[in-house]
Backbone as CSV, one residue per row, in Angstrom:
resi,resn,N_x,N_y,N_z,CA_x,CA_y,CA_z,C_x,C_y,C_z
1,UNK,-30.161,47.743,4.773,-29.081,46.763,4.701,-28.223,46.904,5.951
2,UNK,-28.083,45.861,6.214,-26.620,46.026,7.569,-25.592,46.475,7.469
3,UNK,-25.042,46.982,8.464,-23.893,47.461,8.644,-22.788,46.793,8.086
4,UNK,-22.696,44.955,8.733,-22.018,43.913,8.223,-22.250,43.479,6.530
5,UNK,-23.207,43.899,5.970,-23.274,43.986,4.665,-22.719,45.001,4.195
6,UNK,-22.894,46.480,4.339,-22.443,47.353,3.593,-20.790,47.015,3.757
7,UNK,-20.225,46.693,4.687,-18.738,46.448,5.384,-18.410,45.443,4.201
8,UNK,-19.254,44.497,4.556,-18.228,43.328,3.469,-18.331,43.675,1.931
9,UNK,-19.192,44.702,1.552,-19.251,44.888,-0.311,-17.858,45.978,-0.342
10,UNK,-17.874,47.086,0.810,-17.147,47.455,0.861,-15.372,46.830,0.700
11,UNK,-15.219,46.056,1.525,-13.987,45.084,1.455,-14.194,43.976,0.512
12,UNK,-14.694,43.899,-0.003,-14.450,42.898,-1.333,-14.085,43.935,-2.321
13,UNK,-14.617,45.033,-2.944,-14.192,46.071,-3.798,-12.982,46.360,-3.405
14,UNK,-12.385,47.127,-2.132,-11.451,47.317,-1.892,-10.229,46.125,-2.142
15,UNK,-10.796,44.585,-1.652,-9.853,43.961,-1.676,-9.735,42.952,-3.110
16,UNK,-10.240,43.668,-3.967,-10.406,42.950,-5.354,-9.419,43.958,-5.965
17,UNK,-10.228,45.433,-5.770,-9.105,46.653,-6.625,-7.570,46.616,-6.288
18,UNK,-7.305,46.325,-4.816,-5.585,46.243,-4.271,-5.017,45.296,-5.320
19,UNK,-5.845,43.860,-4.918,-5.063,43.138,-5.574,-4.978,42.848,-7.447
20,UNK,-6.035,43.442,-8.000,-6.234,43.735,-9.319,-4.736,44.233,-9.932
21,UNK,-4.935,45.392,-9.352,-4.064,46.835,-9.657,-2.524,46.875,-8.775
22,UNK,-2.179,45.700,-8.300,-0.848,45.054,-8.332,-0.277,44.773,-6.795
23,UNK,-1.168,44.979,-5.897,-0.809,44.735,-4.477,-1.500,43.460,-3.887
24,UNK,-1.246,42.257,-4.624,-2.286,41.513,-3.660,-1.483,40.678,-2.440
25,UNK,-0.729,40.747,-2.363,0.220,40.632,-1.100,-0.812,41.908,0.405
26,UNK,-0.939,42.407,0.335,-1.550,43.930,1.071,-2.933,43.345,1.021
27,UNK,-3.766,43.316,0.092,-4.549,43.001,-0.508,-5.127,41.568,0.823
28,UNK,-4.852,40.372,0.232,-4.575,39.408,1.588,-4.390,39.711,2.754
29,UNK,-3.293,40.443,2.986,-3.127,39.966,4.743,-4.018,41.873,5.433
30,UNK,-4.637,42.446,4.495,-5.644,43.269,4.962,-7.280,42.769,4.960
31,UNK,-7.494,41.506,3.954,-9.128,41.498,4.059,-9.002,39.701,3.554
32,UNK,-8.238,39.012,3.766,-8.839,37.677,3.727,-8.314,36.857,4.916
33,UNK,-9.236,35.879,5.703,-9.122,35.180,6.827,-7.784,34.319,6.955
34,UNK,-8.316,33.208,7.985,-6.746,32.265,8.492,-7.127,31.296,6.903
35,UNK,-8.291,31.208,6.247,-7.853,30.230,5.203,-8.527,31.100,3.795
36,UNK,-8.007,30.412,2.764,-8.369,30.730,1.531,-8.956,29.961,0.380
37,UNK,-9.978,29.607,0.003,-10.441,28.564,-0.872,-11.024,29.026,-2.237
38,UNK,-10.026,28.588,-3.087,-10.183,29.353,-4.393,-10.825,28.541,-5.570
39,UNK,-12.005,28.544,-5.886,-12.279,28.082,-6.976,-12.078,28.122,-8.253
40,UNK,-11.629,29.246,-8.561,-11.011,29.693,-10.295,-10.185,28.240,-10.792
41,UNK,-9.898,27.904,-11.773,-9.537,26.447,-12.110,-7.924,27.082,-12.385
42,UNK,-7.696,28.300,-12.666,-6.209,29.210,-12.935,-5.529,29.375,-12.206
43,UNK,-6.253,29.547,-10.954,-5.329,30.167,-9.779,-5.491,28.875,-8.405
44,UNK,-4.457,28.619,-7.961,-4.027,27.601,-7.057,-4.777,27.900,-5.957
45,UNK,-4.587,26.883,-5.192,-5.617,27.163,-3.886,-5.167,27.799,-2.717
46,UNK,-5.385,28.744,-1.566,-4.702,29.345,-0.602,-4.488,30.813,-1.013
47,UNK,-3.913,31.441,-0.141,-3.586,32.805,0.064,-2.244,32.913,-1.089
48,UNK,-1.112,32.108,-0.927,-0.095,32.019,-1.522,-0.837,32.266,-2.924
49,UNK,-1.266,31.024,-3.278,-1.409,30.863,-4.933,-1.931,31.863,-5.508
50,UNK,-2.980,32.822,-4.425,-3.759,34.136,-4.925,-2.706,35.090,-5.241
51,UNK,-1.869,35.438,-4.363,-0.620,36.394,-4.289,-0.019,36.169,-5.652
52,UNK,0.659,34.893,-5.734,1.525,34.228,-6.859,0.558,34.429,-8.503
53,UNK,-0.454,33.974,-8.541,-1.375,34.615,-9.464,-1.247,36.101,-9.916
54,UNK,-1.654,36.759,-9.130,-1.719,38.220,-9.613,-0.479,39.072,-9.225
55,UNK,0.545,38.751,-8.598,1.915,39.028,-9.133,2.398,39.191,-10.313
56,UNK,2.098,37.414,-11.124,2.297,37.468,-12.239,1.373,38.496,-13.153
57,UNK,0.183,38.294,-13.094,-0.452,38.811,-13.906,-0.253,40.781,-13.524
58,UNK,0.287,41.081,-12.825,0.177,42.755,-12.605,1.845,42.222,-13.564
59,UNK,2.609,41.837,-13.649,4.002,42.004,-14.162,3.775,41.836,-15.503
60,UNK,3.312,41.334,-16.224,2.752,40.643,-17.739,1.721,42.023,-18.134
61,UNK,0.995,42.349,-17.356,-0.201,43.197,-18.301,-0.394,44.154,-16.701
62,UNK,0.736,45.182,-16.680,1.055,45.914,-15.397,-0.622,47.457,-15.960
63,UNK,-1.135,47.452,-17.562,-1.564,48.478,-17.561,-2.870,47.865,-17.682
64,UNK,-3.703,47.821,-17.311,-4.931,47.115,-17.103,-5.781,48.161,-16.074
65,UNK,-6.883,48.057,-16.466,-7.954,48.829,-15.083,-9.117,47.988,-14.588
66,UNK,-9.791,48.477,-13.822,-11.356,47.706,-13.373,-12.342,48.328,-13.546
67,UNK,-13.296,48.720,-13.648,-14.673,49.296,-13.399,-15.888,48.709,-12.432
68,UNK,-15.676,48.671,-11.110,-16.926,48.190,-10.181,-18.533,48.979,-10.550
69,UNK,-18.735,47.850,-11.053,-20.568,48.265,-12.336,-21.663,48.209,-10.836
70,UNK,-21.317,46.789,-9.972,-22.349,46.342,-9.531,-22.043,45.362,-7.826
71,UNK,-22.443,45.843,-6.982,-21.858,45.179,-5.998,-23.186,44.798,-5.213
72,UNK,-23.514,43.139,-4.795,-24.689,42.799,-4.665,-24.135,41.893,-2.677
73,UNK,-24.606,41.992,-1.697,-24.783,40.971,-0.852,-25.781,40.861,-0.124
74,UNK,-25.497,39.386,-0.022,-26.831,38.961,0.826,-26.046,37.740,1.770
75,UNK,-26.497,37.828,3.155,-25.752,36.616,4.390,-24.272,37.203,4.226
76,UNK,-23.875,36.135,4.067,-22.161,36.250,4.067,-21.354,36.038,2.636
77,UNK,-22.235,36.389,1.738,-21.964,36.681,0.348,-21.399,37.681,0.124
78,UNK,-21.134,38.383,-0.954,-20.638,39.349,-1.876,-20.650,39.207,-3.576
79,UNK,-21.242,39.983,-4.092,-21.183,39.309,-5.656,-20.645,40.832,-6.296
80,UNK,-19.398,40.703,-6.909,-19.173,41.722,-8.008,-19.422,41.616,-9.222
81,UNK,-19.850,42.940,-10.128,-20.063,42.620,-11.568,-18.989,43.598,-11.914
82,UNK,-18.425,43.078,-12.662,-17.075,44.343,-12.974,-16.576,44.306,-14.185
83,UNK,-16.070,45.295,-14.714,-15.705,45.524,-16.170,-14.325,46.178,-16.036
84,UNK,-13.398,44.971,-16.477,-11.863,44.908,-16.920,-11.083,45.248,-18.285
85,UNK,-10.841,45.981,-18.663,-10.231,46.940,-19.595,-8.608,46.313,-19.251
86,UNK,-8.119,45.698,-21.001,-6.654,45.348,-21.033,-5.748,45.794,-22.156
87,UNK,-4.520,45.929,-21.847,-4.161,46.371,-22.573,-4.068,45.680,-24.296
88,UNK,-4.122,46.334,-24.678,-4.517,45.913,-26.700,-5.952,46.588,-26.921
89,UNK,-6.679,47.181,-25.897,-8.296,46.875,-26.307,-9.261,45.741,-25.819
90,UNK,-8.950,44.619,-25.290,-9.342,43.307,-24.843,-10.279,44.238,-23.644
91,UNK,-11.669,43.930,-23.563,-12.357,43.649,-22.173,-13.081,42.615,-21.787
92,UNK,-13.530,42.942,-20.616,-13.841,41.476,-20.230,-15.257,41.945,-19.208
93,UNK,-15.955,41.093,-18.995,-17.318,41.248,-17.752,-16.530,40.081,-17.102
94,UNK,-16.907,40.119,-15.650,-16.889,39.368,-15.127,-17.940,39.355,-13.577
95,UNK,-18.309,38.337,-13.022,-18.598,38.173,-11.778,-18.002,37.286,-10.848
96,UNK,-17.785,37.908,-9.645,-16.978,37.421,-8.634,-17.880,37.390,-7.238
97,UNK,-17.669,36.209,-6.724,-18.725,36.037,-5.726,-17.538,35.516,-4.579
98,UNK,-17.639,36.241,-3.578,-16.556,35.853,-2.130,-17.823,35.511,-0.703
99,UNK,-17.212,35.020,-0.076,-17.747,34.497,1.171,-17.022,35.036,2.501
100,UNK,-17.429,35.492,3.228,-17.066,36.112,3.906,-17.390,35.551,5.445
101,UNK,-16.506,35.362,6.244,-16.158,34.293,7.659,-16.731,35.328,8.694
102,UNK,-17.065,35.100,10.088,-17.952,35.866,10.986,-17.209,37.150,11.323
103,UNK,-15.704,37.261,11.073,-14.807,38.089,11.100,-14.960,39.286,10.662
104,UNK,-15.817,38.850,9.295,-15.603,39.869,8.072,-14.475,40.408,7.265
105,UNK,-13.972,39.021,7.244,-12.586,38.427,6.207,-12.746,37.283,5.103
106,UNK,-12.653,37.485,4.215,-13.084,37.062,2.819,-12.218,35.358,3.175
107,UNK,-12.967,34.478,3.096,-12.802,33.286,3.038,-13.103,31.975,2.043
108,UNK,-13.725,32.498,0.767,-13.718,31.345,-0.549,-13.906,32.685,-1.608
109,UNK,-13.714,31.966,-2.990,-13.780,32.870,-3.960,-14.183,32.051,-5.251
110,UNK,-15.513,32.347,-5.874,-15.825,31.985,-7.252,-15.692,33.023,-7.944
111,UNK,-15.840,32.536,-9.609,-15.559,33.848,-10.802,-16.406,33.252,-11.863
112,UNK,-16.118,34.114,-12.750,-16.686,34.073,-14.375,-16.332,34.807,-15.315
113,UNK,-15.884,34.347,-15.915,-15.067,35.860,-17.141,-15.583,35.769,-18.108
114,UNK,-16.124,36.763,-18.830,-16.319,36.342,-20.304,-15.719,37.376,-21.239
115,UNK,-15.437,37.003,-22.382,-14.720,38.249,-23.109,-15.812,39.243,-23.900
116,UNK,-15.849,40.752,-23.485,-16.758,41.405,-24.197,-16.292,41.321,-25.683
117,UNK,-17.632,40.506,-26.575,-17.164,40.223,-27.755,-17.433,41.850,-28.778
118,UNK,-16.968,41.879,-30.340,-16.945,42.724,-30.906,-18.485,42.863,-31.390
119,UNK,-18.947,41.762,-31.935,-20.386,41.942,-32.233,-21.227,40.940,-31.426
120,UNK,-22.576,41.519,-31.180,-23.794,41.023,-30.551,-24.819,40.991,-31.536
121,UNK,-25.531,39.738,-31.231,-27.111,39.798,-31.638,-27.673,40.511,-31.180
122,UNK,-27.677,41.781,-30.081,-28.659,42.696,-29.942,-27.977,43.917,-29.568
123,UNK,-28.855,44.889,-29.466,-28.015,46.067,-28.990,-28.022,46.645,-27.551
124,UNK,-28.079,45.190,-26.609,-27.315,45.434,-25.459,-26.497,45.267,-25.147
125,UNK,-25.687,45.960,-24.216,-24.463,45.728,-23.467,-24.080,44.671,-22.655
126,UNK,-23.215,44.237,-22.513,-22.908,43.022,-21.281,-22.798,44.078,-19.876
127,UNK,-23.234,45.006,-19.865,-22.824,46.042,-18.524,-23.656,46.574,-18.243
């Protein structure tokens, strides 16, 4: 794998955990480019709306963690599989897929959340 690959899985983890875990101000102006294009239908579009997003959300549910399960790239991709632990007991899977500009500064962002439910039809894990 490349150098520029291992670099960008690297900075997407890093710049997912900052801003997760309540810095995404830092978070931004350390690993995402001159623009920001956010697909989540929750969070507004741009650097701002990312910040303004998880501001709120580190102030509302400040005790929350992550678990990086799975970190996949290929070109100028990045795909996380990650497991979010909230407070009450609530978890969640999710995948997060960023794009990354010739820079090697995170420049669009898709997601997927799903809630790890209590019972399954089988006895696998979502993880």
């Amino acid at each position: 794998m490349s150098s520029s690959l291992e670099q960008n899985k690297k900075s997407a983890v890093a710049f997912y955990k900052m801003a997760y875990l309540g810095e995404p101000a830092k978070a931004v102006e350390l690993y995402v480019g001159d623009d920001y294009i956010q697909h989540n239908p929750v969070v507004a579009d741009g650097k701002k709306g990312f910040i303004d997003y998880f501001e709120q959300m580190s102030r509302e549910y400040p005790n929350k963690d992550i678990e990086f399960l799975r970190t996949i790239a290929e070109d100028n991709l990045v795909a996380l599989h990650t497991r979010q632990m909230w407070p009450g007991g609530d978890e969640y899977v999710t995948m997060d897929f960023f794009r990354f500009d010739s820079k090697g500064k995170i420049v669009e962002h898709w997601d997927s959340i799903q809630e790890v439910p209590k019972e399954s039809a089988n006895n696998n894990t979502m993880f």
